[in-house]
C-alpha positions as CSV (number, residue, x, y, z in Angstrom):
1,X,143.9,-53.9,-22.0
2,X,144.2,-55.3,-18.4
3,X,147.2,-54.0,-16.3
4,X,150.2,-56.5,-16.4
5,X,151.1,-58.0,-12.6
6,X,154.6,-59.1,-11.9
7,X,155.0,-62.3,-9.9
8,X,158.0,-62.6,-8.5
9,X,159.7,-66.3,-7.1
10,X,162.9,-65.8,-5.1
11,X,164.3,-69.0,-4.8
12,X,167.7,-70.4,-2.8
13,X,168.5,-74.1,-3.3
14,X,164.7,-74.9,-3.6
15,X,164.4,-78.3,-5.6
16,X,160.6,-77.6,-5.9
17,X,160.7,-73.7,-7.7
18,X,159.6,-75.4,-10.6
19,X,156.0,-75.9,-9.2
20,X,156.0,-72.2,-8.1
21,X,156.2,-71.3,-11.6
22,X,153.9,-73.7,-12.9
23,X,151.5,-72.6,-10.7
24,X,151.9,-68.9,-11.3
25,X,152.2,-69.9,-15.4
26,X,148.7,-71.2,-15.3
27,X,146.9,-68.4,-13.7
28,X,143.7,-67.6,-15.8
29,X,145.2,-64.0,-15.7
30,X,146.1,-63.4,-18.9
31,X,148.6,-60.3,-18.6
32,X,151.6,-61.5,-16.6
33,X,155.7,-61.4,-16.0
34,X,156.8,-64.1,-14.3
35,X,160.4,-62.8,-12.5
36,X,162.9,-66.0,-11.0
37,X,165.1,-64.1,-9.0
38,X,168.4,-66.7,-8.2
39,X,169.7,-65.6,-4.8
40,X,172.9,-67.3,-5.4
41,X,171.6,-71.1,-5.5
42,X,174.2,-73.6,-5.6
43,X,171.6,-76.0,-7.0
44,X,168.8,-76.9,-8.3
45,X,168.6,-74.6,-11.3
46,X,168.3,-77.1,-14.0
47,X,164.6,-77.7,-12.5
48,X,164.1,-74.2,-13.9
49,X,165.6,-74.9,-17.7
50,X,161.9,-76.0,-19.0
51,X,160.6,-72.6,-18.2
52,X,163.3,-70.5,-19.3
53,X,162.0,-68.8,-22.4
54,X,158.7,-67.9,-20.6
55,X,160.0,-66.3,-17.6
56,X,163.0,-63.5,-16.4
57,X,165.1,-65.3,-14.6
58,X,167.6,-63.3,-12.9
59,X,170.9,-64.1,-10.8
60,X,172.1,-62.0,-7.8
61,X,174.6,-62.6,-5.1
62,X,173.3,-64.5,-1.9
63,X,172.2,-61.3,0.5
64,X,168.2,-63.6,1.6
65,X,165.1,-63.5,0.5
66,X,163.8,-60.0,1.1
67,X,167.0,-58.6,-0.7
68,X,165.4,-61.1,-3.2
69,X,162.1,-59.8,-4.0
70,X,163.3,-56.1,-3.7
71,X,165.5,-57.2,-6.7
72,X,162.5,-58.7,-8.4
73,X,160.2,-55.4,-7.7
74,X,163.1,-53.2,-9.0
75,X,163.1,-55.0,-12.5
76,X,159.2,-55.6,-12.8
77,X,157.4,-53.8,-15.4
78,X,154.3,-54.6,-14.2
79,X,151.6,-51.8,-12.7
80,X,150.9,-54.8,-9.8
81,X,153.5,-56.8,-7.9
82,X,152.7,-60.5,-6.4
């Protein structure tokens, strides 16, 4: 079995996170978590609805983008982070 890899997308009021996650959805690697981390967005979130039930989308207070991805990298599973 090839080791899982955890992408994770921080995202603050981005109108376009939805093509992040379509673009990391359609990776030909085949063992993936895909981890939204929220960081307190205001809008935009309904561009993520489609994509709900195939990612982990998670919500934190606004603290920026690095406080972000350290969220993300807490909560992967994965043996690779991206």
């Amino acid at each position: 079995m090839l080791p899982k890899v955890s992408i994770i997308i921080p995202f603050y009021n981005d109108p376009y996170v939805d093509q992040a996650i379509v673009s990391a959805l359609y990776q030909t690697y085949p063992n993936v978590e895909i981890i939204v981390v929220d960081d307190g967005s205001t809008k935009h979130q309904d561009v993520i609805a489609p994509y709900r039930s195939r990612i982990i989308y998670l919500g934190k207070a606004n603290g920026g983008t690095g406080s972000a991805l350290n969220y993300g990298i807490k909560m992967a599973t994965g043996k690779y982070v991206a």
